[in-house]
N, C-alpha and C positions, 0 to 999 in steps of 0.2 A: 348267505354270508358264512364265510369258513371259520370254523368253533379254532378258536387262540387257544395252547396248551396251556394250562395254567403254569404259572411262572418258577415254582418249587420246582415240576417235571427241566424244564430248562437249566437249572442250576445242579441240576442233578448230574445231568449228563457234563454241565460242561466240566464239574468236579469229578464225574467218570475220564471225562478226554485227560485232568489234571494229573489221577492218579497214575494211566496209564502211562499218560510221556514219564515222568518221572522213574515209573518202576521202568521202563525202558531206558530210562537214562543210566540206572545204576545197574542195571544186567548190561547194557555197554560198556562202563567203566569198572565192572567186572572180568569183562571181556579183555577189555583193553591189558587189564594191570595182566590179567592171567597170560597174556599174548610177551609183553615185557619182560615179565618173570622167566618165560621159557627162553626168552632171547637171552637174557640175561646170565643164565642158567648155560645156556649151550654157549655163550661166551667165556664162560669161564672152564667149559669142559677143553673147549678150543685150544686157552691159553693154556690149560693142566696138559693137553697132549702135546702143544711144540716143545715146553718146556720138558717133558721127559723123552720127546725126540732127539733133541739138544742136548741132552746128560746121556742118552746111548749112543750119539756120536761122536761124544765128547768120550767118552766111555771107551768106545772103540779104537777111537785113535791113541788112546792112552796105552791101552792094553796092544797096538802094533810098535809105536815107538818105541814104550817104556825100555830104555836101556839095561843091559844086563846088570845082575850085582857084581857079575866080574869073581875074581879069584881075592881075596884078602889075604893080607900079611899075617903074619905066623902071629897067632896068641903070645906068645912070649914078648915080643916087639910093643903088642898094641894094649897087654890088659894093665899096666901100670897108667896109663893114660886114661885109660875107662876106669879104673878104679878113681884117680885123681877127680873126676867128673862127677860122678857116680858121689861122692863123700861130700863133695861140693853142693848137690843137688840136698843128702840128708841131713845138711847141717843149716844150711838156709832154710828149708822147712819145718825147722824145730822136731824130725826125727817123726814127722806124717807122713813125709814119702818115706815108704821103709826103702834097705838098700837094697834088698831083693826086686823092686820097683827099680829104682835108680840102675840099677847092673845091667837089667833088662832094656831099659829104654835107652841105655848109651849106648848099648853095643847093637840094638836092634834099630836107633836112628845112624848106626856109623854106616848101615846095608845102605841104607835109603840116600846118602851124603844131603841128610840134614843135621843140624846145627841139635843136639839134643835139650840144650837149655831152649831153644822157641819152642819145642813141644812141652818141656817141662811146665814154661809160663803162662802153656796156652792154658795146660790141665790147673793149675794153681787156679787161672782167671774161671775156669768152668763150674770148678768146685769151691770157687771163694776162698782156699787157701786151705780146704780142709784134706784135700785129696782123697775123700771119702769115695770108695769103689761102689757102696750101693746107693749113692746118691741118685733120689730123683728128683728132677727139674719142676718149676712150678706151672702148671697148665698153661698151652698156650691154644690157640685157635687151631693149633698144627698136632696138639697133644704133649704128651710130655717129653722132654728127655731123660736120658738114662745113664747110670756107671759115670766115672771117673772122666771121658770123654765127651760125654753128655750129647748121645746121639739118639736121633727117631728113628720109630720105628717106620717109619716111612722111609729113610734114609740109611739106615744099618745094613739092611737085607743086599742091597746091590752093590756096598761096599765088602762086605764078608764074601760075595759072591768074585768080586772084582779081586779081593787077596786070596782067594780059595781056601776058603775057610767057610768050617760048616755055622748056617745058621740056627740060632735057638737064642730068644728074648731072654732068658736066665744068661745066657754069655754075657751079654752087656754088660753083667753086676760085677765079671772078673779084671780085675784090673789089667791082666799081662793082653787081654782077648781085648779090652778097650783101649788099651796102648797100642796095639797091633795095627787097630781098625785106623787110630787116628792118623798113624805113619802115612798107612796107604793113602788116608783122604789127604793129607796134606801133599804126601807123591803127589798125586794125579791134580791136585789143583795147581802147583807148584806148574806143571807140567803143561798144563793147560793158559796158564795165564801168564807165567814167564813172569813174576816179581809176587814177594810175600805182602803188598800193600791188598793185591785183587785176591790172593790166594786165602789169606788170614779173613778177611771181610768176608767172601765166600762160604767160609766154614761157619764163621758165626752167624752169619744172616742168609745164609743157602746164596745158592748160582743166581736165584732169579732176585733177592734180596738184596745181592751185590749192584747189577743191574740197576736197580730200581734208586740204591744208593748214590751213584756215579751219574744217574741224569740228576738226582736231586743236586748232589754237589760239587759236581763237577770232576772228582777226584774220586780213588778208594781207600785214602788215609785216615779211615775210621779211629776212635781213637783204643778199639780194640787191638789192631794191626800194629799202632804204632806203640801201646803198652807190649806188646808181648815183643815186639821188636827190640824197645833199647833196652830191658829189660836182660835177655837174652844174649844180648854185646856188652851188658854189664858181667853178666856173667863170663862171657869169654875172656873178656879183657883181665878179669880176677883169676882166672884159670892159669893164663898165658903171662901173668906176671909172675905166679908163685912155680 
């Protein structure tokens, strides 16, 4: 007759077979998550590469188009006009933007044939109305921004490079180097989008933020675009009466 294991030996193992599947189940789903993760991971390196595909061909065709600034009319002609603007700008801000700012930015948005009050109200909206040049932005998942225009460092570099202007993160804190930078971003988005609803949205929520905007809602009339918009025709329409 064949000797029966005793019954402990049987429980033993089948709690050996228990442990094992188990630890096998979770070095699986180890496996697994780690597997996800990498996909997950190369999917978003994916989407970081089209999209900065997409801003150097965007990039380049700005920088073949970009129309000339052309020949301007004589100083004499044009700077009672920029001065008019320019006084307009420091007397609405309660004497934050100085007029060394203001002089700068009308006659450096009149290069670009934008509207100098939509720059001014972009910079108001950026810095909350304080037009503080070393302001910096409050952290976001992207980092911070920076100066008066409140731009990243992810984002500054290819701009400075695009107006050929040297870069160094200490620039950003200057106001005339953050006015400068903004001009050209709004150029080129201007440029690229063909109306200030996609161009304005763009600068505040990046190219791909814009995107992301306009399948959510249908439109790019943010209510960023559309404050600094009538804003901006308030301002002219006060210009152009007095």
């Amino acid at each position: 007759m064949k000797e029966q294991k005793p019954l402990w030996t049987t429980g033993i193992a089948l709690l050996l077979v228990m442990v094992t599947f188990f630890a096998f189940n979770q070095w699986n789903h180890k496996q697994e998550k780690a597997l996800e993760d990498q996909k997950q991971e190369l999917k978003n390196k994916n989407q970081k590469l089209s999209m900065e595909i997409e801003r150097l061909q965007s990039t380049n065709e700005y920088l073949k188009e970009k129309p000339s600034v052309g020949e301007e009319e004589s100083g004499y002609h044009t700077w009672p006009e920029i001065e008019k603007k320019a006084e307009r700008l420091v007397n609405e801000s309660d004497g934050n933007f100085k007029k060394s700012w203001a002089m700068y930015l009308v006659k450096e948005a009149q290069r670009y044939k934008i509207n100098p009050f939509l720059v001014y109200e972009l910079l108001k909206v950026e810095t909350g109305g304080t037009f503080d040049p070393e302001l910096v932005g409050p952290e976001t998942k992207y980092g911070h921004a920076y100066g008066m225009s409140q731009f990243m460092k992810n984002t500054a570099p290819w701009i400075a490079d695009m107006a050929g202007l040297p870069y160094e993160e200490e620039l950003l804190f200057d106001p005339y180097y953050s006015m400068q930078l903004s001009l050209v971003y709004l150029d080129f988005l201007k440029n690229k989008y063909n109306n200030w609803d996609e161009a304005l949205t763009a600068y505040h929520r990046g190219m791909g933020g814009l995107k992301a905007y306009k399948k959510e809602n249908g439109h790019a009339e943010s209510w960023y675009a559309e404050e600094i918009q009538e804003k901006a025709e308030n301002h002219t329409t006060v210009v152009l009466a007095n």
